[in-house]
Short mmCIF file of the C-alpha atoms (twelve columns), coordinates in Angstrom:
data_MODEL
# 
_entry.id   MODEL 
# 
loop_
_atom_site.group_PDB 
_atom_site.id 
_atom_site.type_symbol 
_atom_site.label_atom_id 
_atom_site.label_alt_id 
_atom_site.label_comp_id 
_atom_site.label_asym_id 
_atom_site.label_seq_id 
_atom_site.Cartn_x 
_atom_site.Cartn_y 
_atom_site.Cartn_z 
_atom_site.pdbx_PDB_model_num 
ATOM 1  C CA . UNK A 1  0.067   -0.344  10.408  1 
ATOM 2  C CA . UNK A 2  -0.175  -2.594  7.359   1 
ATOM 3  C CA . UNK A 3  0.508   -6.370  7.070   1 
ATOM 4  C CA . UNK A 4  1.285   -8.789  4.407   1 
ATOM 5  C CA . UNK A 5  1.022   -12.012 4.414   1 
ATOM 6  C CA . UNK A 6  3.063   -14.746 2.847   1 
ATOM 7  C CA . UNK A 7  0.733   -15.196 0.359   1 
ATOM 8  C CA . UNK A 8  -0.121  -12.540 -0.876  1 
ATOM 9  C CA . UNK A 9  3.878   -11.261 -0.723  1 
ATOM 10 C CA . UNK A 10 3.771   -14.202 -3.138  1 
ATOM 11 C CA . UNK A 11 1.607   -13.317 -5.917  1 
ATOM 12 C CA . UNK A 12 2.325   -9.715  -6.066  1 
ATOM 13 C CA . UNK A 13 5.646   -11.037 -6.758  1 
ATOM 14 C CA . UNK A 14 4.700   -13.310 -9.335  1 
ATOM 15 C CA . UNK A 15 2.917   -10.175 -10.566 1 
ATOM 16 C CA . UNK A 16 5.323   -7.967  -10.423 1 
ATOM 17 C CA . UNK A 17 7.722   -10.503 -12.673 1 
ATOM 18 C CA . UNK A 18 5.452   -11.108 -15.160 1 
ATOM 19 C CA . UNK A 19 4.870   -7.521  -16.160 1 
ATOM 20 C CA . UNK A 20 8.123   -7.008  -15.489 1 
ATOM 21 C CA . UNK A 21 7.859   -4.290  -13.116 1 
ATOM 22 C CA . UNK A 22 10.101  -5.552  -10.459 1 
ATOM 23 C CA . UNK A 23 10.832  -1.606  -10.056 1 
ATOM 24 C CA . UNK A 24 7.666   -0.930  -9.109  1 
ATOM 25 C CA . UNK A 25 5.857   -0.165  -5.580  1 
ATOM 26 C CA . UNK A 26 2.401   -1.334  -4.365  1 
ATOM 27 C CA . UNK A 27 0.586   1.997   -4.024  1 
ATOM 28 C CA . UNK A 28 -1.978  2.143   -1.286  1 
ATOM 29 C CA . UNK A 29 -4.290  5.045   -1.602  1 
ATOM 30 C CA . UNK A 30 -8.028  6.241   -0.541  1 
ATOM 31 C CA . UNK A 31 -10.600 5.685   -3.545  1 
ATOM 32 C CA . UNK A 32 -13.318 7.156   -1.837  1 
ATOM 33 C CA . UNK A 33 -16.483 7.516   0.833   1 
ATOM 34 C CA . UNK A 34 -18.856 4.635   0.616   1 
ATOM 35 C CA . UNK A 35 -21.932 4.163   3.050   1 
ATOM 36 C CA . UNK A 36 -19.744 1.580   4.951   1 
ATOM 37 C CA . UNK A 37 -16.797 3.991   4.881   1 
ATOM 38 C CA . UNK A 38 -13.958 4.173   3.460   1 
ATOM 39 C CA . UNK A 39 -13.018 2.607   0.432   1 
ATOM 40 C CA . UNK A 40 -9.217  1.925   -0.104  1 
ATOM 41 C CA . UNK A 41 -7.570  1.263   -3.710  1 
ATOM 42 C CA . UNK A 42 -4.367  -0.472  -4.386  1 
ATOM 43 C CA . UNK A 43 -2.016  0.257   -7.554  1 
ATOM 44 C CA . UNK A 44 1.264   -0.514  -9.039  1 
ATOM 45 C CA . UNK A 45 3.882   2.745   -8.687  1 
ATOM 46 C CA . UNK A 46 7.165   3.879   -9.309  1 
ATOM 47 C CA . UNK A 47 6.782   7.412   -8.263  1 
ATOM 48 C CA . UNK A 48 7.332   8.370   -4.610  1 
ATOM 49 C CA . UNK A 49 6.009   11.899  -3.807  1 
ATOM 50 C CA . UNK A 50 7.835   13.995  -1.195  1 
ATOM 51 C CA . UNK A 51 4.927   13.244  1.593   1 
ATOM 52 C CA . UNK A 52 4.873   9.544   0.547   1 
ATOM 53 C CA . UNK A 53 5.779   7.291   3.660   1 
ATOM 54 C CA . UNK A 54 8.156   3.578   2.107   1 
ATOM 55 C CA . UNK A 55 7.150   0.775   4.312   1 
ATOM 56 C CA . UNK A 56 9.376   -2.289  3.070   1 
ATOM 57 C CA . UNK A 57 7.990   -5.711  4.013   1 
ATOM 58 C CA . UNK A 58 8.899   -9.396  2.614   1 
ATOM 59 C CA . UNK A 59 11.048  -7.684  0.069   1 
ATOM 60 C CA . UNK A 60 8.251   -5.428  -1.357  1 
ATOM 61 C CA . UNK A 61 7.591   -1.520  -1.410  1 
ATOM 62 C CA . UNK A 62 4.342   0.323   -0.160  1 
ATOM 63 C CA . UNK A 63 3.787   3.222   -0.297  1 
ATOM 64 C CA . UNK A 64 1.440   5.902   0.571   1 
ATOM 65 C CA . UNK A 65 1.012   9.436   1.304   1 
ATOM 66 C CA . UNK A 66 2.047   10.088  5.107   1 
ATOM 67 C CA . UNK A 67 -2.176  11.726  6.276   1 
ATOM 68 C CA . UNK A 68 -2.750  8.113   5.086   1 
ATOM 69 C CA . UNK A 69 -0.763  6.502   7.250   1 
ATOM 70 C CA . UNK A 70 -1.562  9.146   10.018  1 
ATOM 71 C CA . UNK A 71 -5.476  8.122   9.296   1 
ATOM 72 C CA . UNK A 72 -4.492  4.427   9.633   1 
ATOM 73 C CA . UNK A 73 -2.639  5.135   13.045  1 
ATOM 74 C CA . UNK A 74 -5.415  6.959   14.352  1 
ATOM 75 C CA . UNK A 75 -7.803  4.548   13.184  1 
ATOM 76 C CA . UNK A 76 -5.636  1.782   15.143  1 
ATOM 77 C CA . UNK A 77 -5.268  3.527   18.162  1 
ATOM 78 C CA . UNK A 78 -9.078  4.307   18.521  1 
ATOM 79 C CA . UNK A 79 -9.722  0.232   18.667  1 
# 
């Protein structure tokens, strides 16, 4: 459903240390309709809402709200 590489598991924890917000989740979130579709936005988080799905990966957080992550699957599936 969503991957991270090495790298960038890397610098978002570099990031994540040097604002000191090692409590923090990457947030993963729809931004909006563009004419190429849609258009995904990324932010720092430490609130988890009660329809938020936790993925855990390289010893980071994401999370995002679970008709995202049903839009992703169905996305995937449709490939």
């Amino acid at each position: 459903m969503v991957e991270i590489t090495d790298t960038a598991a890397a610098e978002l924890k570099s990031l994540l240390e040097s604002e000191k917000k090692e409590d923090h989740s990457l947030r993963i979130f729809v931004a909006g309709m563009g004419c190429s579709g849609i258009q995904y936005g990324m932010s720092l988080d430490t609130e988890v809402n009660e329809d938020d799905v936790t993925i855990e990966a390289k010893d980071l957080k994401i999370v995002m709200s679970g008709d995202l992550v049903d839009s992703l699957a169905e996305a995937r599936d449709s490939l």
